[in-house]
Structures are given as C-alpha cells and as structure tokens.
C-alpha atoms as a printed R data frame, in Angstrom:
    type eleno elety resid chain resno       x       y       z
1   ATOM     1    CA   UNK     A     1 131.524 102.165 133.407
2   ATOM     2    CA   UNK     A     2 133.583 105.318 133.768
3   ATOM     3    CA   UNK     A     3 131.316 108.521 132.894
4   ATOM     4    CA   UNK     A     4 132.569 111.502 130.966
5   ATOM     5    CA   UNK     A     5 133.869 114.080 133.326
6   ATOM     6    CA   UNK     A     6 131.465 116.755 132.254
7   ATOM     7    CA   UNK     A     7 128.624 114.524 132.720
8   ATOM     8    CA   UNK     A     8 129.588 113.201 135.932
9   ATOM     9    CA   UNK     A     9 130.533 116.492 137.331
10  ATOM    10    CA   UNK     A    10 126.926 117.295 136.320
11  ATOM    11    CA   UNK     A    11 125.163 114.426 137.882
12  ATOM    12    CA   UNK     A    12 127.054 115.199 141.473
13  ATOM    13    CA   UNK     A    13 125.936 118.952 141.273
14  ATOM    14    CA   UNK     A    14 122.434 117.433 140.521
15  ATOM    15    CA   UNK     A    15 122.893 114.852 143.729
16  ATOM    16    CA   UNK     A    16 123.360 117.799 145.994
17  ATOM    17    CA   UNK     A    17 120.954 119.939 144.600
18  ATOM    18    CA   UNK     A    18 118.370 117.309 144.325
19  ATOM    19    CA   UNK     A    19 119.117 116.004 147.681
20  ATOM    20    CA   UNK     A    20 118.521 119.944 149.704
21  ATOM    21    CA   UNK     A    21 115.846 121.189 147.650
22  ATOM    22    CA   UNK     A    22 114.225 118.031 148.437
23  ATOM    23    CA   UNK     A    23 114.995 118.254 151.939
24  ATOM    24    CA   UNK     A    24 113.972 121.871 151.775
25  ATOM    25    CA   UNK     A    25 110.440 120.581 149.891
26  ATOM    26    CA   UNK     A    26 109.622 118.288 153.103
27  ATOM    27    CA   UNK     A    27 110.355 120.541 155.671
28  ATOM    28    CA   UNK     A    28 107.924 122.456 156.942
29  ATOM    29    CA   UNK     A    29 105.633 119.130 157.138
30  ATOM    30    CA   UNK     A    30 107.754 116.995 158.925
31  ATOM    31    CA   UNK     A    31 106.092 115.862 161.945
32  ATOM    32    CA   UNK     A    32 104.643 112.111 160.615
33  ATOM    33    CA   UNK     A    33 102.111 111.445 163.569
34  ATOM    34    CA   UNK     A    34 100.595 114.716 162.219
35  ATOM    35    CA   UNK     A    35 101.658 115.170 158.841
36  ATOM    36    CA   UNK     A    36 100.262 112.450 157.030
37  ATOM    37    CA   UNK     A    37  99.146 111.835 153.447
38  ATOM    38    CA   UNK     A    38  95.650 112.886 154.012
39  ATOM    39    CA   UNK     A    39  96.805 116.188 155.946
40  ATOM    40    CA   UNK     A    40  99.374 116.788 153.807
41  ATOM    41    CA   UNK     A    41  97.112 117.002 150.442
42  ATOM    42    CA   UNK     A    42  94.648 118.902 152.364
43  ATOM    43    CA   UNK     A    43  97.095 121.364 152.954
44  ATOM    44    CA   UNK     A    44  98.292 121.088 149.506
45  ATOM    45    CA   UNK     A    45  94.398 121.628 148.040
46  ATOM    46    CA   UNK     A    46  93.949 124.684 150.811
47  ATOM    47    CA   UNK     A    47  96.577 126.530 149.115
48  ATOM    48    CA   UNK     A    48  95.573 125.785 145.569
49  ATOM    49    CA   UNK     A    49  98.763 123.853 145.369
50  ATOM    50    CA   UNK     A    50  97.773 120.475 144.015
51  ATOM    51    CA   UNK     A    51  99.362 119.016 141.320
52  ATOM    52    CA   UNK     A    52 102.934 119.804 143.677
53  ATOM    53    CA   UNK     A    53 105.449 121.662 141.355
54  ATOM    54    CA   UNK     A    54 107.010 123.809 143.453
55  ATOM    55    CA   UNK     A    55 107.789 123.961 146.688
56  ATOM    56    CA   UNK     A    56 105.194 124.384 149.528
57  ATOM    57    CA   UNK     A    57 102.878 127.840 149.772
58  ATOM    58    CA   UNK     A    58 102.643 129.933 153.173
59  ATOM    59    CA   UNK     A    59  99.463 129.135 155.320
60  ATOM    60    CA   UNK     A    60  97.310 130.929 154.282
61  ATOM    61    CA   UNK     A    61  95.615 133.782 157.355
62  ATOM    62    CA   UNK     A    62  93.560 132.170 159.485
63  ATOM    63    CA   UNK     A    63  94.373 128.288 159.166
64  ATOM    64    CA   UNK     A    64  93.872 126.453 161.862
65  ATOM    65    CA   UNK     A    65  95.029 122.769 162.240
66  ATOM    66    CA   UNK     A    66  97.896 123.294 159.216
67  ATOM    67    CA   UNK     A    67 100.539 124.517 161.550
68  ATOM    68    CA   UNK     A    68 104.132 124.347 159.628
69  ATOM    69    CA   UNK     A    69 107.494 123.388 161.775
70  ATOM    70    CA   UNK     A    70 109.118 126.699 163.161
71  ATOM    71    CA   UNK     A    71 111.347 127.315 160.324
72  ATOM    72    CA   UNK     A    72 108.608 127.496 157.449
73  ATOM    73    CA   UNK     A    73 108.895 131.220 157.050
74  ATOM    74    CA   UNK     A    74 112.810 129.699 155.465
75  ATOM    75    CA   UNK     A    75 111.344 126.882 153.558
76  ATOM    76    CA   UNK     A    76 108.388 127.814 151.909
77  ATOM    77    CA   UNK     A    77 107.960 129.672 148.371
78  ATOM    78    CA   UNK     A    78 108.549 133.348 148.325
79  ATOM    79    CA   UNK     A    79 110.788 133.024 151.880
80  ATOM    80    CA   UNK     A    80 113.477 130.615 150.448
81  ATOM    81    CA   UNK     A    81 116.768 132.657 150.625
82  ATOM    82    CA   UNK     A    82 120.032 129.647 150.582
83  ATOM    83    CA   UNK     A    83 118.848 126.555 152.112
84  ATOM    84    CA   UNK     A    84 117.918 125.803 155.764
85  ATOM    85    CA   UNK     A    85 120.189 123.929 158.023
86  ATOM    86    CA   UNK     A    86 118.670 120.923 158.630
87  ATOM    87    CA   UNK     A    87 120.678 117.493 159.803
88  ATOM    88    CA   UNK     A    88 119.639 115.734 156.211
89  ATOM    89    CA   UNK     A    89 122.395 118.095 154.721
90  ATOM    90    CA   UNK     A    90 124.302 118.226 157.874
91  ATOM    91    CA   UNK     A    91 125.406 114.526 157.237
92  ATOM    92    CA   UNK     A    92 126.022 114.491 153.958
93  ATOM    93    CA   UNK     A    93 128.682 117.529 154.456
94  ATOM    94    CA   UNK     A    94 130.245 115.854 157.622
95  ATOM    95    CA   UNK     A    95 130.460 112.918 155.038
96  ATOM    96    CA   UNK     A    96 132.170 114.767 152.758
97  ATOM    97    CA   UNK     A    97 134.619 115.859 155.449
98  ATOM    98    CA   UNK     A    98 135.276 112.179 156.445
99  ATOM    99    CA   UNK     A    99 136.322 111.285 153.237
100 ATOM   100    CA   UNK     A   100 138.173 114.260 152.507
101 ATOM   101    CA   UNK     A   101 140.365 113.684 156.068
102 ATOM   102    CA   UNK     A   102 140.517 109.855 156.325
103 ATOM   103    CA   UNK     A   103 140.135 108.772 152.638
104 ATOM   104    CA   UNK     A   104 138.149 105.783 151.831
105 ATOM   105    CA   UNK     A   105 139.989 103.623 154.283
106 ATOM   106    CA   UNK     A   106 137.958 105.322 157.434
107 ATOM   107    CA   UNK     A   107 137.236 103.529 160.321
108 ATOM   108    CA   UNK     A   108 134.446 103.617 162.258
109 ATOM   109    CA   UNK     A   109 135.989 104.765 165.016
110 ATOM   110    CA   UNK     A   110 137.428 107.916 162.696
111 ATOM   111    CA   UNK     A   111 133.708 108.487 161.964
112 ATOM   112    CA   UNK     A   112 133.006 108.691 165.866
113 ATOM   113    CA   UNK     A   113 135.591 111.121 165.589
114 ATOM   114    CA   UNK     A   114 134.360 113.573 163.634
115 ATOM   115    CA   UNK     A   115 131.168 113.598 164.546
116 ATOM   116    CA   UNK     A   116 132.732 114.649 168.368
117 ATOM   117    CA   UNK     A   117 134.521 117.156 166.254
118 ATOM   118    CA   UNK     A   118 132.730 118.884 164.146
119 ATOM   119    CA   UNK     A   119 128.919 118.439 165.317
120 ATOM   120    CA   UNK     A   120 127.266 119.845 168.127
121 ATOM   121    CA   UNK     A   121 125.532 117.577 169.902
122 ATOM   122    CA   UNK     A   122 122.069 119.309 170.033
123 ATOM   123    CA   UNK     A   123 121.801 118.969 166.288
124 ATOM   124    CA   UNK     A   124 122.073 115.295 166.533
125 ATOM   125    CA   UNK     A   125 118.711 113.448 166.980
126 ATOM   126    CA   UNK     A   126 117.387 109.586 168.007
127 ATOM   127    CA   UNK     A   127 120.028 107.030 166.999
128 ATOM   128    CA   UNK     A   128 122.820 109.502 166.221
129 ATOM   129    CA   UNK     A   129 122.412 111.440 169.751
130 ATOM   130    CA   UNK     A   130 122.751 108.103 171.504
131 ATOM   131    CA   UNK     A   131 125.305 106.963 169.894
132 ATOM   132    CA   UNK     A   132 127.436 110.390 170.476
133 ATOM   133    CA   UNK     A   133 126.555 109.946 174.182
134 ATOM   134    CA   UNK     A   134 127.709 106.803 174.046
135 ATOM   135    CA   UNK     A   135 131.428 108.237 172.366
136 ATOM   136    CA   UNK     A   136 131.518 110.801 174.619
137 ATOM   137    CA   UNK     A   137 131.321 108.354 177.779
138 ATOM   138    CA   UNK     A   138 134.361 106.380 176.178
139 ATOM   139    CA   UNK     A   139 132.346 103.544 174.800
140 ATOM   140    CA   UNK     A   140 133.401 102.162 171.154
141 ATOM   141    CA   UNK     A   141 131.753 100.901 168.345
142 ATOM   142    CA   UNK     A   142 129.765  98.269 168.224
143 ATOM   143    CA   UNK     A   143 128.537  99.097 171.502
144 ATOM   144    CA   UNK     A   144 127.699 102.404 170.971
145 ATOM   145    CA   UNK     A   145 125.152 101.658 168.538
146 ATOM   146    CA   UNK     A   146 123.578  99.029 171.023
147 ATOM   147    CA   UNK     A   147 123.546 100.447 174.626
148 ATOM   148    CA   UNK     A   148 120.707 102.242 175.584
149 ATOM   149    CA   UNK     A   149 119.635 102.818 172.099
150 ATOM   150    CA   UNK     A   150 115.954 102.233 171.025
151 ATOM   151    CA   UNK     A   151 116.760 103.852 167.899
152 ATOM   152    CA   UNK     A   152 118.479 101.616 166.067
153 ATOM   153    CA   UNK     A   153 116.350 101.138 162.968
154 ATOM   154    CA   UNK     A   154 115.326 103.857 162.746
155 ATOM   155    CA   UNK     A   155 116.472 106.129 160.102
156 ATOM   156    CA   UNK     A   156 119.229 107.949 160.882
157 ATOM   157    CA   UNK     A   157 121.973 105.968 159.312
158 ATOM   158    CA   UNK     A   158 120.188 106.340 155.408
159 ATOM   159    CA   UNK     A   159 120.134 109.469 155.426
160 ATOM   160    CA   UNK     A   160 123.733 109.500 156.571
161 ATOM   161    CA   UNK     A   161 124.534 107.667 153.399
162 ATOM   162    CA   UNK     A   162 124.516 109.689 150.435
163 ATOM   163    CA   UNK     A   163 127.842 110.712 149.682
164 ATOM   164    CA   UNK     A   164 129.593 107.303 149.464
165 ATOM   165    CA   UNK     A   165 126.960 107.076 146.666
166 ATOM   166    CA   UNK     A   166 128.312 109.980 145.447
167 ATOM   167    CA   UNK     A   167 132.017 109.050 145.474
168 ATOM   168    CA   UNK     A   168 131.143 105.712 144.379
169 ATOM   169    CA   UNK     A   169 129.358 106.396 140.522
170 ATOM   170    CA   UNK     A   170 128.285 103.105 139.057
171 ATOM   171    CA   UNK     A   171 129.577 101.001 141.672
172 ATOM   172    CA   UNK     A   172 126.919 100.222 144.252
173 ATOM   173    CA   UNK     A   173 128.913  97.600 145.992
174 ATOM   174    CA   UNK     A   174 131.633  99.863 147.350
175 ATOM   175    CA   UNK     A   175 129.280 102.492 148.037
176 ATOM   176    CA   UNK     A   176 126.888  99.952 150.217
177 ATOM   177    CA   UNK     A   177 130.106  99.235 151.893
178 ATOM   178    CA   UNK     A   178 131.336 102.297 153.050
179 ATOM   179    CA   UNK     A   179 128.092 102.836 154.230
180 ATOM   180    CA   UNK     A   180 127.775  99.944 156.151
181 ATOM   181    CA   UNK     A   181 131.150 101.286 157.808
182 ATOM   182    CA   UNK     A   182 129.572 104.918 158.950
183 ATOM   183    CA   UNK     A   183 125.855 103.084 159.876
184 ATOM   184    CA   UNK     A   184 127.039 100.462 162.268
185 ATOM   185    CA   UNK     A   185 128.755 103.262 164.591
186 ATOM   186    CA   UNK     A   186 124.968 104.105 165.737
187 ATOM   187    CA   UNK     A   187 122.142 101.586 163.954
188 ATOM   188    CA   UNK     A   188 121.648  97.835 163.774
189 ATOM   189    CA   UNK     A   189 119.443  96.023 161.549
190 ATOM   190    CA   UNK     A   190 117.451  97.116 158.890
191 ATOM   191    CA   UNK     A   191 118.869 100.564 160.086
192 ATOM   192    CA   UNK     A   192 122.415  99.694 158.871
193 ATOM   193    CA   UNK     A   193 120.569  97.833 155.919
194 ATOM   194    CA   UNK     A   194 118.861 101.527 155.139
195 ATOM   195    CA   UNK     A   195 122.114 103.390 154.524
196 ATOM   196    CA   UNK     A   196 123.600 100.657 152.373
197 ATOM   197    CA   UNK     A   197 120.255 100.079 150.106
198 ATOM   198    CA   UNK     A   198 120.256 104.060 149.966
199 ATOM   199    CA   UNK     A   199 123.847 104.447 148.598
200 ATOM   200    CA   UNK     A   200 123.733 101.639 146.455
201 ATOM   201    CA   UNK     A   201 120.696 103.408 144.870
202 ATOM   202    CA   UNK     A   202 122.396 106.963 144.426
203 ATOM   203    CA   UNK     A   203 126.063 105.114 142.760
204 ATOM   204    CA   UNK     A   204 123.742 102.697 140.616
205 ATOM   205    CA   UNK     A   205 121.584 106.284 139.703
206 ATOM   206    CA   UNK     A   206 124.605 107.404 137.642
207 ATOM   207    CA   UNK     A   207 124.860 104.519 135.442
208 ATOM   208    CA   UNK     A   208 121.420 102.323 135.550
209 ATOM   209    CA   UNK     A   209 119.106 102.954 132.660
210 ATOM   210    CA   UNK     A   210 115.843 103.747 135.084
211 ATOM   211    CA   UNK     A   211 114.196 103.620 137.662
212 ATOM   212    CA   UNK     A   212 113.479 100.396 138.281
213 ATOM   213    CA   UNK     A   213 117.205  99.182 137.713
214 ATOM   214    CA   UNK     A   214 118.525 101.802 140.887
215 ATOM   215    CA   UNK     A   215 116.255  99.691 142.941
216 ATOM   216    CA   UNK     A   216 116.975  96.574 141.825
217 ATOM   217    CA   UNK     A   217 120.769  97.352 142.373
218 ATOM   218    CA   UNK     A   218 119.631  98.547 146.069
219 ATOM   219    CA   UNK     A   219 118.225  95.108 146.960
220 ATOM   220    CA   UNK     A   220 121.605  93.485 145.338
221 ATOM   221    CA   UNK     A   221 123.227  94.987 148.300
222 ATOM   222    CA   UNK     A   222 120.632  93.945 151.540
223 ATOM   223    CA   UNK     A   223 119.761  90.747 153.058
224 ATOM   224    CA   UNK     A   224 117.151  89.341 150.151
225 ATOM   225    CA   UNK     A   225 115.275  87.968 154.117
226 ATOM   226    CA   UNK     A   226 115.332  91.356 155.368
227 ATOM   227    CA   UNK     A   227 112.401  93.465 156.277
228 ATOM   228    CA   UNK     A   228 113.246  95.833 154.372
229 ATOM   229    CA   UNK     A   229 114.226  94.348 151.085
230 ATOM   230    CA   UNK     A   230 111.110  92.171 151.324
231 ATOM   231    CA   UNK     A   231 109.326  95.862 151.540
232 ATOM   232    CA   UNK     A   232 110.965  97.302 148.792
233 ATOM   233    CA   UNK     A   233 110.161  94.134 146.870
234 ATOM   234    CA   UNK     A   234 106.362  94.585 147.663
235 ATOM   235    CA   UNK     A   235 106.417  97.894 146.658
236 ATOM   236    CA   UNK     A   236 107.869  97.368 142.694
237 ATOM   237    CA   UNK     A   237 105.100  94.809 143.294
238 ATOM   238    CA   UNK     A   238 102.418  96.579 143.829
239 ATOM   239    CA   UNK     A   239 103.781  99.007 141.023
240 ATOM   240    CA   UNK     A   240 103.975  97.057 138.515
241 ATOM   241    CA   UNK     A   241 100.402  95.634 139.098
242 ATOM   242    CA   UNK     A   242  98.828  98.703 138.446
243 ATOM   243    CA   UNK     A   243  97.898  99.753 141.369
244 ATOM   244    CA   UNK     A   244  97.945 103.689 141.933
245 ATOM   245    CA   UNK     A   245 100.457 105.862 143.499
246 ATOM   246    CA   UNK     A   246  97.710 106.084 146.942
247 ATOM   247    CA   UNK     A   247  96.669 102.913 146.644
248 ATOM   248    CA   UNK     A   248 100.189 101.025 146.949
249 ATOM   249    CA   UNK     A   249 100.746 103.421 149.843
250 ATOM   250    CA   UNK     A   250  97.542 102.485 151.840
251 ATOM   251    CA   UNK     A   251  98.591  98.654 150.823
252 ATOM   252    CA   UNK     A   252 102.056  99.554 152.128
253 ATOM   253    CA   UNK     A   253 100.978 101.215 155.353
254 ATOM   254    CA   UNK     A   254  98.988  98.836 156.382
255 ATOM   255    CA   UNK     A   255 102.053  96.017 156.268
256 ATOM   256    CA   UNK     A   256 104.403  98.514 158.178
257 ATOM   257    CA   UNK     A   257 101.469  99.610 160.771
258 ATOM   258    CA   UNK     A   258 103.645  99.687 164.534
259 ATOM   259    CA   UNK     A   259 106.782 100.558 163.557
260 ATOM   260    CA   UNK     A   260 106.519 104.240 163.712
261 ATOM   261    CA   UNK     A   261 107.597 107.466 161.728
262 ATOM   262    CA   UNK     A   262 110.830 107.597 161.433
263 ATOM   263    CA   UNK     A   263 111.592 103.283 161.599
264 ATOM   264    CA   UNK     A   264 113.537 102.831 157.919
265 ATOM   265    CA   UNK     A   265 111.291 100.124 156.955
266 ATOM   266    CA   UNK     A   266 108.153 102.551 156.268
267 ATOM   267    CA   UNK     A   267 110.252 105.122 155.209
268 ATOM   268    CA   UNK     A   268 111.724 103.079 152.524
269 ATOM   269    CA   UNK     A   269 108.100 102.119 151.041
270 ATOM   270    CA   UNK     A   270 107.575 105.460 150.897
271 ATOM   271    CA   UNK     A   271 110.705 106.608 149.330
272 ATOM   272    CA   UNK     A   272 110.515 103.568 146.534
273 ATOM   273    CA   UNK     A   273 106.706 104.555 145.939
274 ATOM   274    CA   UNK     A   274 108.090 108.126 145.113
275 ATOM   275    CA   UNK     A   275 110.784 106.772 142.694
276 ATOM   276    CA   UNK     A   276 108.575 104.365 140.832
277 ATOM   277    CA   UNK     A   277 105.464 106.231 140.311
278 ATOM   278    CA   UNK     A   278 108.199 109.449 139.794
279 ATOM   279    CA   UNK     A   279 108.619 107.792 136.762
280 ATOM   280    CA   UNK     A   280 112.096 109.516 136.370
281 ATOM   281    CA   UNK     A   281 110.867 113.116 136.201
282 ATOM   282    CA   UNK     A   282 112.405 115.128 139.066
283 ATOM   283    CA   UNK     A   283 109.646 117.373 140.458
284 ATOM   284    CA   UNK     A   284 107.046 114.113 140.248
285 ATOM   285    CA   UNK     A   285 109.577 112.311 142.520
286 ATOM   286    CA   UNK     A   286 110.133 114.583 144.771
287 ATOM   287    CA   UNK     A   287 106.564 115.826 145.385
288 ATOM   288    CA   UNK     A   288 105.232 112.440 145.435
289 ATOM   289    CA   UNK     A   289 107.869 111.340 148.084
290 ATOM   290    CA   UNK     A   290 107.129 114.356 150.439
291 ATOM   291    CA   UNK     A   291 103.353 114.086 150.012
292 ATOM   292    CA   UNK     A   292 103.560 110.383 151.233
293 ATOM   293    CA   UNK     A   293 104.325 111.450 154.598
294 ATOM   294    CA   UNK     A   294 106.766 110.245 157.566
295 ATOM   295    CA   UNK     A   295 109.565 112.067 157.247
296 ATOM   296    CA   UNK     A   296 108.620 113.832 154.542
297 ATOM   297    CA   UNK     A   297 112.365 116.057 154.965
298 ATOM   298    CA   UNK     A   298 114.753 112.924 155.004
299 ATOM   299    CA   UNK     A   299 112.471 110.851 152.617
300 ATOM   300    CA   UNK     A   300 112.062 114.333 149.896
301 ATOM   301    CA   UNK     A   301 116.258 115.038 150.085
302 ATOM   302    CA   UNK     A   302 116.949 111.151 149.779
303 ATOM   303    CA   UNK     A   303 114.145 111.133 146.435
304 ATOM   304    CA   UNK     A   304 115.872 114.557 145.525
305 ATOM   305    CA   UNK     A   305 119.440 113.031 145.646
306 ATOM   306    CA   UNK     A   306 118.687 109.690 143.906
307 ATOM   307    CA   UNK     A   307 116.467 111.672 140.801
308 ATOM   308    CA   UNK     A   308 118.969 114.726 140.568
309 ATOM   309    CA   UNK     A   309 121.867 112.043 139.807
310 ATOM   310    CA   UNK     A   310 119.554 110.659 137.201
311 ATOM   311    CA   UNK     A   311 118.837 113.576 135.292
312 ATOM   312    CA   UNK     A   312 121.749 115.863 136.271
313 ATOM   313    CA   UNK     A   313 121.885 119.477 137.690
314 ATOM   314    CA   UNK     A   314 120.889 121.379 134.116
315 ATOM   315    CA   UNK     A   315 117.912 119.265 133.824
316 ATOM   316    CA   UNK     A   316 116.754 119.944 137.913
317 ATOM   317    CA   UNK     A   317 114.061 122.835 137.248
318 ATOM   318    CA   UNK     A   318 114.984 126.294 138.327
319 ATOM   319    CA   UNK     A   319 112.335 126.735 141.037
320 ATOM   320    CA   UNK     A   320 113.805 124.145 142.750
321 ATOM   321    CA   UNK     A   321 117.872 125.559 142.648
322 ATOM   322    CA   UNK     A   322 117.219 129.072 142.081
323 ATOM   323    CA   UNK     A   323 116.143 129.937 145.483
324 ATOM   324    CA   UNK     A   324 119.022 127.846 147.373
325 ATOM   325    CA   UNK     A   325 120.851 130.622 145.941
326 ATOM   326    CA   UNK     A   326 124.136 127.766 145.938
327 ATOM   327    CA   UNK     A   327 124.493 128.236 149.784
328 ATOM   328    CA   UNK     A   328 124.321 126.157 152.750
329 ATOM   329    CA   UNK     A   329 123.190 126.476 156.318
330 ATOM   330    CA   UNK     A   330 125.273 124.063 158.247
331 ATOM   331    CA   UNK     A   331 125.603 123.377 161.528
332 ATOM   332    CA   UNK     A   332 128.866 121.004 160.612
333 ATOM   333    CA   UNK     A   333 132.176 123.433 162.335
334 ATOM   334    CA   UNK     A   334 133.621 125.070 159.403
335 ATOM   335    CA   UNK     A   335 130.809 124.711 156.823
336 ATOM   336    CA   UNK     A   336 128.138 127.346 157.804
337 ATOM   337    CA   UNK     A   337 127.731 129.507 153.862
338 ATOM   338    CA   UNK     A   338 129.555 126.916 151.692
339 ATOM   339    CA   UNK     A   339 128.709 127.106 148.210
340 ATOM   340    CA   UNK     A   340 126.387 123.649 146.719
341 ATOM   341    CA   UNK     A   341 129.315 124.184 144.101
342 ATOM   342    CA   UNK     A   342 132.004 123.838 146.243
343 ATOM   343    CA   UNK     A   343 130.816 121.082 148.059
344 ATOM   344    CA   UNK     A   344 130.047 118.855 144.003
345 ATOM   345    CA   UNK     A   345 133.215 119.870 143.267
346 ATOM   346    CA   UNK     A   346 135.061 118.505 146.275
347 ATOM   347    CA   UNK     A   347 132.765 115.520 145.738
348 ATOM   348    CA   UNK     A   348 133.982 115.336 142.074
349 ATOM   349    CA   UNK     A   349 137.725 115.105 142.777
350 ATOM   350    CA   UNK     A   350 136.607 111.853 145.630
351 ATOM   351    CA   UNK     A   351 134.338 110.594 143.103
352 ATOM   352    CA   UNK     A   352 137.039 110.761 140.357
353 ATOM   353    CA   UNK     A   353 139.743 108.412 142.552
354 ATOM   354    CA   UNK     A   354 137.167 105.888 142.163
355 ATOM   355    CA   UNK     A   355 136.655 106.088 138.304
C-alpha cells in the first residue's frame, strides 16, 4: 500500500528522530551488567524522575553508585545540544550511504567496503570490529563473520538494520532481505535473524494498524524454530495474559539468563516488552524500553525508530526533538553536522523508488 507522500515523508523524519532521541534517552545508562532494571528505576526515583517523560536528569551532588557513561554531561536534560555520536546512529547513516552509492542491488562485499571507507575502526565494537579485522586482513564474507568471532549473535547487526526498513515502507519482506545482506558480513544466527526481524518491524510500522501487527510481521520474516522468534512469541504471550510490564520482564529474564547483555535474544524481549506495553504512545515506548535495561542505547533508538514511524515526526513530543537541534554527531567520513532533515529526506527519495 503506497502512502501519501506527505505522510510518508513524515513517518521517515519520525524514524530518525525516534530512532536518536531514543538512542540519546539510553545513553548515559548503558552498561547492562550494571545498569539494570532495578538500578535504573532507582536512579530514575533519586532524581524525582519516575513516571520517565523526558529524557534522563543529571546526578544529582553527591551520588555515589549512579555513575553515568562519560558522555552524560551531552545526553542528559538541560546538556542536550544536537545529538551525541554514538555507533546506533553511526550505522544507520553509513546505511544510508550504502544505498545511496550501490543502490539496492549491494553486495555484501560493497558493504565491507564502506565500512573500510568511511568508518574508523575504533568506533566499531564486538561483532562489527571483528569482522573489519577480518576485511582488512583480506578475508571475505562469509568468513569474516565466522573467524575468530565470539560475537556473532550478538547485537550488532539489528541495530545495523534500520534504514532498509526505512526504504522499504510497507514491505517487510524486502526490507528483512536487504538486511539479511548487510548482517551476514559480521553475525550468524539469531544475530543475522535480529537485523531482519528489526527491519521488517520498522517497513511493517508504516502501514500495520498497531502494535501488535509490526511484530507479528517481524516473526513472518525469522525462522518460526528460532530462539529468537520463539522469544518474541513468549513475550506477546506473556502480554496478552495480563501480566505487567515488570513482571513479563522478570519471566523473560529468567528464560534468557547466560546469554549476556548485548546477545540479540534478550535484547529483543526487551525491545518487544517496550512496544507492547508502549501501547503505541511514543514517550511510553521509549522509556519503558530504556528502563528495561541491556543496552538500554541500541534497544531505546531501535523502540524510538519503530514508534516514531508509527506516529510520525509532528506527533514525536518536542522534548524529545527540540534539543537534537536537527544535527548529528557522526563519526561516518563526511557526515559529522548533517541535518536529521537532510538525512529523511535522502531517505525519502530511496524510500520513494520502492513505492
């Protein structure tokens, strides 16, 4: 279903928006091991900041055992001056690029590419730095998303995958597909399975009626067998039995316990926790997301993304976009300043090919 240009110029603006202010939002809190739920709200009550509408407050003098990631005097309310560069948006602009250079018929190997290209290697993390090492030592895809790589399901690749959602409005198979293209170059697995579910999600936001039908679309385009659409599944599950928003999460820790902070699989019940008990309304989602914990950054600008599609950029409330000022810190060659604008309406003219 082809959307009115207006509206789907809208809905991309509100993708990017959504996606940094939620990376912004999770920021300064991610550190899983140490951030988690509990920590997080006690922060959140310390700073007279519970019910989460905004995004986080300063520590307050004198805190001890609530120490914020280096950059919080950037991401926190009252500092917030243009976003932070952070590798969330990082992706999502080398994305862009990609697109813009190759077109649609990329290659993995053309991904590879860029990423020697355009990225510095010391703003590449887990998966993605191994996988670069791997390029830059002459090996090719698949292999350099299998040697020496204990990374691979982690989540690197998901949040790699938002702009073929993007480009792709209303048609979550293509957008899963392209995904799958970029993932393999550096995950395996439910880590490939991550970025497809997660850009099936953000083209199916555009057109589904709700909630519940994005993530139904997402598990359309993932192994039904798979870890991670059987975790998905138990999530809606435990949703739709009435269960509360902590409860399900406790439920859903425990059946993810071992695989660590930034695995997909955990990430993912978090993330569809956030969307369901979101309920739709942008600053719920978002603030639920980050306040389950993990990576609250990657898990916040993935929530942000999928919700600001929903409800557009002129429904995203202004304390959220005002104080990105429509700038971007990038580390991506080329991009450092670029206007949020810019970047939806470069999207827009992809996204429009597709229509």
């Amino acid at each position: 279903m082809a959307l009115p240009y207006e509206e789907l110029a809208d809905r991309i603006l509100g993708g990017w928006t959504g996606r940094i202010a939620g990376n912004m939002l999770g920021k300064p809190v991610e550190r899983g091991d140490h951030w988690t739920r509990e920590h997080i709200d006690a922060y959140l009550r310390l700073t007279d900041a519970l019910p989460l509408t905004d995004y986080l407050p300063p520590p307050p003098p004198g805190a001890t055992g609530f120490e914020l990631r280096p950059e919080w005097p950037r991401c926190v309310r009252g500092g917030i001056d243009g976003s932070c560069r952070d590798d969330d948006v990082d992706w999502s602009v080398l994305g862009l690029h990609l697109l813009e250079t190759h077109g649609f018929a990329f290659t993995t190997e053309q991904v590879g590419e860029e990423w020697l290209l355009r990225l510095p290697y010391l703003q590449t993390f887990t998966a993605e730095r191994v996988a670069y090492r791997n390029l830059a030592n002459g090996l090719r895809p698949p292999l350099t998303a299998t040697y020496d790589n204990p990374y691979q399901e982690w989540i690197g690749a998901l949040i790699r995958a938002d702009v073929y959602g993007w480009t792709c409005p209303g048609d979550p198979r293509r957008a899963a597909s392209l995904a799958r293209r970029d993932a393999v170059l550096s995950h395996t697995g439910n880590g490939v399975y991550g970025a497809m579910w997660a850009a099936a999600l953000i083209a199916a936001a555009f057109t589904a009626p709700d909630v519940r039908s994005v993530l139904e679309a997402g598990l359309e385009r993932i192994p039904a067998s798979s870890r991670l659409a059987r975790t998905v599944r138990g999530a809606i599950a435990l949703y739709e039995s009435g269960l509360g928003w902590s409860e399900a999460l406790d439920e859903l820790a425990e059946r993810t316990a071992g695989l660590g902070w930034i695995h997909t699989v955990p990430n993912a019940a978090v993330l569809t926790a956030g969307l369901l008990y979101g309920e739709g309304d942008f600053t719920r989602t978002i603030a639920l997301t980050v306040r389950g914990g993990l990576d609250t950054d990657s898990n916040g600008a993935t929530a942000g993304s999928v919700a600001g599609v929903m409800c557009g950029a002129a429904a995203i409330p202004p304390q959220w976009s005002e104080p990105l000022r429509d700038r971007v810190s990038s580390a991506v060659f080329g991009y450092d300043g670029v206007r949020i604008g810019e970047l939806a309406e470069r999207t827009l003219r992809l996204a429009t090919l597709t229509q």
